[in-house]
C-alpha positions as CSV (number, residue, x, y, z in Angstrom):
1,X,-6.0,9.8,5.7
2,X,-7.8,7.0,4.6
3,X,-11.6,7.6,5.2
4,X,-12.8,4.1,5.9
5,X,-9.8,3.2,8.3
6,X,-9.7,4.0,12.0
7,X,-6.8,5.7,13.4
8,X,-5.9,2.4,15.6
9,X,-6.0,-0.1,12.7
10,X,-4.0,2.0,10.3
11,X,-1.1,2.5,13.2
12,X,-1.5,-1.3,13.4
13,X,-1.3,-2.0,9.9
14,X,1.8,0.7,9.3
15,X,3.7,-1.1,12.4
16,X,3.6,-4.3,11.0
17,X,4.5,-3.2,8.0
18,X,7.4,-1.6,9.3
19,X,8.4,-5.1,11.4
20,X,8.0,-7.1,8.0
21,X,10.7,-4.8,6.4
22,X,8.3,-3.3,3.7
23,X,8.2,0.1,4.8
24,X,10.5,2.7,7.0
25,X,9.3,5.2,9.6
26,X,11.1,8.8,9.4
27,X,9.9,10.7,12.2
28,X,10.7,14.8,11.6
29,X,10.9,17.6,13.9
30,X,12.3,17.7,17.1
31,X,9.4,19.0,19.0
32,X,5.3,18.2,18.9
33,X,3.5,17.8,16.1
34,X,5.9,15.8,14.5
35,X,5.4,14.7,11.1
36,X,6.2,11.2,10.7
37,X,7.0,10.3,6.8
38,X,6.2,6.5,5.3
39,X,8.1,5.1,2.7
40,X,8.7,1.7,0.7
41,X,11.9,-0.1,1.1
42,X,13.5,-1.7,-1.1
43,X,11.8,-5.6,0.0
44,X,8.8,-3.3,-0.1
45,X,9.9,-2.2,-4.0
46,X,10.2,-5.5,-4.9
47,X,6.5,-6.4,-3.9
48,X,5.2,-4.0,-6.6
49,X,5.3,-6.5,-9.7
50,X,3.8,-9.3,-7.5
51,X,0.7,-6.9,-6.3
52,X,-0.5,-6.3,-9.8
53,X,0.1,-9.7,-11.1
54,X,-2.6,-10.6,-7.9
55,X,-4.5,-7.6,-8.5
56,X,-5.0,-8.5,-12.3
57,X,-5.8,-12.2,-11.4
58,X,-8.4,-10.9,-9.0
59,X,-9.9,-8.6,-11.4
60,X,-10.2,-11.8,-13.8
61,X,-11.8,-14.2,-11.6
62,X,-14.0,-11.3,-10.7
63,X,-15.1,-10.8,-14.0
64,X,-16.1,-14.6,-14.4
65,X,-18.8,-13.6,-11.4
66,X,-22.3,-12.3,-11.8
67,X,-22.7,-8.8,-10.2
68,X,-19.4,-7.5,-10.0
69,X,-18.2,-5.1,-10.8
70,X,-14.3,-3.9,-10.7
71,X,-13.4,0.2,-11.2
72,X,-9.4,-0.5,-10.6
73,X,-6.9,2.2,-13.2
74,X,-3.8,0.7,-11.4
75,X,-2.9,4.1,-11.0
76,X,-0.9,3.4,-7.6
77,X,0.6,0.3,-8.7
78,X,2.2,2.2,-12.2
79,X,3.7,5.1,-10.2
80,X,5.6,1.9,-7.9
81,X,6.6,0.7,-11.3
82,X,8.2,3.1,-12.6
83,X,10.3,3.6,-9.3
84,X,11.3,0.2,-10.0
């Protein structure tokens, strides 16, 4: 679970996710606790090149500011590329 994330905004965030087509929602089990299982579809796929294009872009107009600093190893985004 994401520490700095309440409970309600990340349900929020995963539904609309899930009505923009970028993720699907696999709910397992047929009895409580369930364990509900998030993955990328293929629209969702296709965002990965796009991400770290803006997240590179950021990191540059970041580094033209004074005081900031970026700690980003793009670790997530190279595991999505290579499913690509």
């Amino acid at each position: 679970m994401l520490p700095d994330i309440s409970q309600k905004v990340l349900t929020q965030q995963l539904r609309e996710l899930e009505d923009d087509g970028i993720i699907d929602r696999q709910v397992l089990g047929d009895r409580a606790p369930f364990k509900v299982v998030y993955s990328l579809t293929e629209t969702g796929r296709s965002l990965g090149k796009i991400l770290l294009q803006m997240s590179l872009w950021g990191e540059q107009r970041a580094n033209e500011l004074p005081n900031v600093e970026i700690e980003n190893d793009h670790a997530g985004f190279n595991h999505l590329l290579e499913t690509l």
